[in-house]
MARVO-45781 format. One record per residue (C-alpha): x negated, y, z; residue number from 1. Coordinates in steps of 0.2 Angstrom, whole numbers, plus 5000, padded with zeros to 4 digits. Example, Ala and Ser with C-alpha at 12.3 -4.5 7.8 and 13.67 -1.06 7.14 Angstrom:
REM residues 2
+------+------+------+-----+
!   xx !   yy !   zz ! pos !
+------+------+------+-----+
! 4938 ! 4978 ! 5039 !   1 !
! 4932 ! 4995 ! 5036 !   2 !
+------+------+------+-----+
REM end
This chain:
REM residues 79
+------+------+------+-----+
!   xx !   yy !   zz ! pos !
+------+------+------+-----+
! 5000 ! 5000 ! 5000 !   1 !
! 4994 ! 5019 ! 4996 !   2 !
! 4988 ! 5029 ! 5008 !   3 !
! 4995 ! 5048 ! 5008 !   4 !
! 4984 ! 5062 ! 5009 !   5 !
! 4992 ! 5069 ! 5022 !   6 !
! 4987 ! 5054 ! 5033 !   7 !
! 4967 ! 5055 ! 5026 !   8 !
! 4969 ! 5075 ! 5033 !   9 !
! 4976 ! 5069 ! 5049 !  10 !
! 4961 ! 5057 ! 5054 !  11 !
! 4948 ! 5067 ! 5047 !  12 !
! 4954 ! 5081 ! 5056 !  13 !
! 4959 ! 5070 ! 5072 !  14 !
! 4937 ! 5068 ! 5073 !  15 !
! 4933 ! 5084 ! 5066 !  16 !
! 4944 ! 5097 ! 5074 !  17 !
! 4935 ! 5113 ! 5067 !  18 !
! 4933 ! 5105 ! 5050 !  19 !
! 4942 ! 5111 ! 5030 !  20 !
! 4946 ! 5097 ! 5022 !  21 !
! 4953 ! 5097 ! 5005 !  22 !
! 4959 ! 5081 ! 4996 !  23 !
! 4963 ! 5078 ! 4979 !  24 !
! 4973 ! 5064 ! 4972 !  25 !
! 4963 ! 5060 ! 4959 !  26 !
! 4976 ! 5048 ! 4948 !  27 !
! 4992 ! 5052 ! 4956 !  28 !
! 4994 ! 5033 ! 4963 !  29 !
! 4989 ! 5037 ! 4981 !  30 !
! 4973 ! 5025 ! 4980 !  31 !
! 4958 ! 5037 ! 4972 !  32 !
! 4956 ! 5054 ! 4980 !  33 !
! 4941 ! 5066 ! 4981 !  34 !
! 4938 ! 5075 ! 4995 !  35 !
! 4929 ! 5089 ! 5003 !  36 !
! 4924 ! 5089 ! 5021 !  37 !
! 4917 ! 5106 ! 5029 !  38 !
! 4914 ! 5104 ! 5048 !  39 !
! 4901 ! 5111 ! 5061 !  40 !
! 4898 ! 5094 ! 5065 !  41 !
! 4887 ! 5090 ! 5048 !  42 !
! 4873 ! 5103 ! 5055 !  43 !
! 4858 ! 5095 ! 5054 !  44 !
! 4864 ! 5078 ! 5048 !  45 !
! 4861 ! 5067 ! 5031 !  46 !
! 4870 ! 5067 ! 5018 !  47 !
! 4872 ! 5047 ! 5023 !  48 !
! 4876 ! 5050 ! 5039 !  49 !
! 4888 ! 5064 ! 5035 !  50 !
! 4898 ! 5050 ! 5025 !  51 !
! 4896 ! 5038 ! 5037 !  52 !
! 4905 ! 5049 ! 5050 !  53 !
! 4919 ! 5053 ! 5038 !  54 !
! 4921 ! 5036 ! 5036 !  55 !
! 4922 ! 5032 ! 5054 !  56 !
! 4934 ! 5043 ! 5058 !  57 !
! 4944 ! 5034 ! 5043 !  58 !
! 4942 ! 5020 ! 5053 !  59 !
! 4942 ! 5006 ! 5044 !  60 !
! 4953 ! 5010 ! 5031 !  61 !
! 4941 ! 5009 ! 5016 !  62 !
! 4943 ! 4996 ! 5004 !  63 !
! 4958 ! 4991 ! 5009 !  64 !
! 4972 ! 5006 ! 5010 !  65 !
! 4962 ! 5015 ! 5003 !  66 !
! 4953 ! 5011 ! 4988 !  67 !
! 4941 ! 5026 ! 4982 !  68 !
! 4938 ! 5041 ! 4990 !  69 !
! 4924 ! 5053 ! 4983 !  70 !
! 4915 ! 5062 ! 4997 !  71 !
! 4908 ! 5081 ! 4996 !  72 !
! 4903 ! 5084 ! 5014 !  73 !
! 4893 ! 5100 ! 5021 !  74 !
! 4891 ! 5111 ! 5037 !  75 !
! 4897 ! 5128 ! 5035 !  76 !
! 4886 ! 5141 ! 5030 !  77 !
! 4881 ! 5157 ! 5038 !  78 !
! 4884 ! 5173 ! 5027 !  79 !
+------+------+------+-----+
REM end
């Protein structure tokens, strides 16, 4: 079964309270989306461990309800 982005924004946000996330259904089917993860909690952190984090808060959810997720993670930056 598909999982709505709505629920993706919830558990991202449910780990990473300050963070912007933005999610894009990439096929309309609910099972590929690309996202975009801004949160105070990437500083100083991978790339890979970034993901890993996102994924985590995901909790186990990958591969199964849902089946791709592109990832663009960062830490905010100063201006």
């Amino acid at each position: 079964m598909p999982m709505p982005a709505s629920e993706i924004e919830t558990l991202i946000k449910a780990a990473f309270p300050d963070a912007d996330v933005v999610i894009e259904d990439l096929r309309g089917d609910g099972d590929h989306y690309a996202c975009r993860v801004v949160s105070t909690a990437f500083a100083g952190k991978s790339r890979v461990q970034q993901h890993q984090m996102v994924y985590k808060a995901l909790g186990g959810r990958m591969g199964g309800e849902l089946h791709a997720l592109a990832l663009q993670t960062s830490a905010p930056t100063s201006n």
